[in-house]
N, C-alpha and C positions, 0 to 999 in steps of 0.2 A: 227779376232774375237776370245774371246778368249773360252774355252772349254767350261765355266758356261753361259756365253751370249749365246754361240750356243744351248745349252742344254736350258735354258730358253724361247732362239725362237722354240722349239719344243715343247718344252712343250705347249705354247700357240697357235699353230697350233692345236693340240690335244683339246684342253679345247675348242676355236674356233669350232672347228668339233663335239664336243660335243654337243656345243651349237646349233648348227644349226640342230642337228637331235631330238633336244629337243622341239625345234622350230616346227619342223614338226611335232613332235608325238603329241603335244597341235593343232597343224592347222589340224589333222586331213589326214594328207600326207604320215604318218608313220608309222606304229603300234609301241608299247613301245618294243616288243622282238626284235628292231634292235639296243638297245640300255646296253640290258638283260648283252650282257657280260661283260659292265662298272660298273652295277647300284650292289649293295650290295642288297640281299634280299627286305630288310623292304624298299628300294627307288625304286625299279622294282615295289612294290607291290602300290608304292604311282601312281609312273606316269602312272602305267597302270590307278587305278581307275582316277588319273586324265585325261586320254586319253578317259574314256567310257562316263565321265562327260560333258567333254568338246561335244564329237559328239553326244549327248542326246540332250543336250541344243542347238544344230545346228539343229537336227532332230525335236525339237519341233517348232521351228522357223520358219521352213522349208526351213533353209537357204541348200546351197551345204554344202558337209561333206571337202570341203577347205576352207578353208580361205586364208587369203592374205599370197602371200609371203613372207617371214622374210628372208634378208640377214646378214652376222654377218658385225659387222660394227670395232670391235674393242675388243679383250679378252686381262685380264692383270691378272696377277697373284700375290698374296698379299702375304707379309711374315705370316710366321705361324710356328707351333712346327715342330720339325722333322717328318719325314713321314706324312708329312700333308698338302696339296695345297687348300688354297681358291682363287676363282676365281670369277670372273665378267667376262661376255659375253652382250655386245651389241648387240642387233638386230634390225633392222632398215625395216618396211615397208614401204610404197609410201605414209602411213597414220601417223603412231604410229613410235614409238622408245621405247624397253622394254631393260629393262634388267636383264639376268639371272644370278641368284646366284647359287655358289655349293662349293663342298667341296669335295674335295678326301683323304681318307686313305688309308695307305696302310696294305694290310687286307694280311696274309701267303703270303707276297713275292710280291702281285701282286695290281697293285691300282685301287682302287674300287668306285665308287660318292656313299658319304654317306649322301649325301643332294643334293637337287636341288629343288628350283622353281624360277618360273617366281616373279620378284621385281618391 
């Protein structure tokens, strides 16, 4: 395999694991600060309010603060400018099939999701 293929299967392990804690912090499984050291400011600030949204509208319902489990079923990673990864995540419940959009920059050195939602 050669250096860029290996490197590209890591990266989509990454984006993958990404995926599925984004998963959970929308299912209510997660809090968004386990997500905080990936997410750039202004996208920590989105998924949180989307994380209080989401389990309001479960509390009004009076459903459980879980919902169903999302496994990742398949991340691929799309070309793009330099220092710059978009990506698609699959997630796949026993009901539904979603999948998440995102984007990484790399922000002082370090890569950062400067987008993300559910698509």
């Amino acid at each position: 395999m050669s250096n860029t293929a290996k490197g590209n299967s890591d990266v989509k392990k990454i984006i993958a694991q990404l995926g599925q804690v984004y998963a959970d912090i929308l299912g209510g499984m997660r809090g968004p600060e386990q997500l905080a050291r990936w997410l750039s400011e202004d996208t920590y600030l989105m998924v949180a309010n989307q994380h209080c949204l989401e389990n309001r509208a479960r509390a009004r319902k009076r459903q459980s603060n879980q919902r169903e489990f999302f496994r990742v079923t398949r991340a691929e990673i799309f070309p793009a400018p330099r220092n710059t990864i978009e990506a698609v995540v699959l997630v796949k419940s026993s009901k539904t099939v979603q999948a998440i959009s995102m984007r990484l920059d790399k922000v002082y050195s370090r890569w950062r999701v400067t987008h993300i939602e559910l698509i």
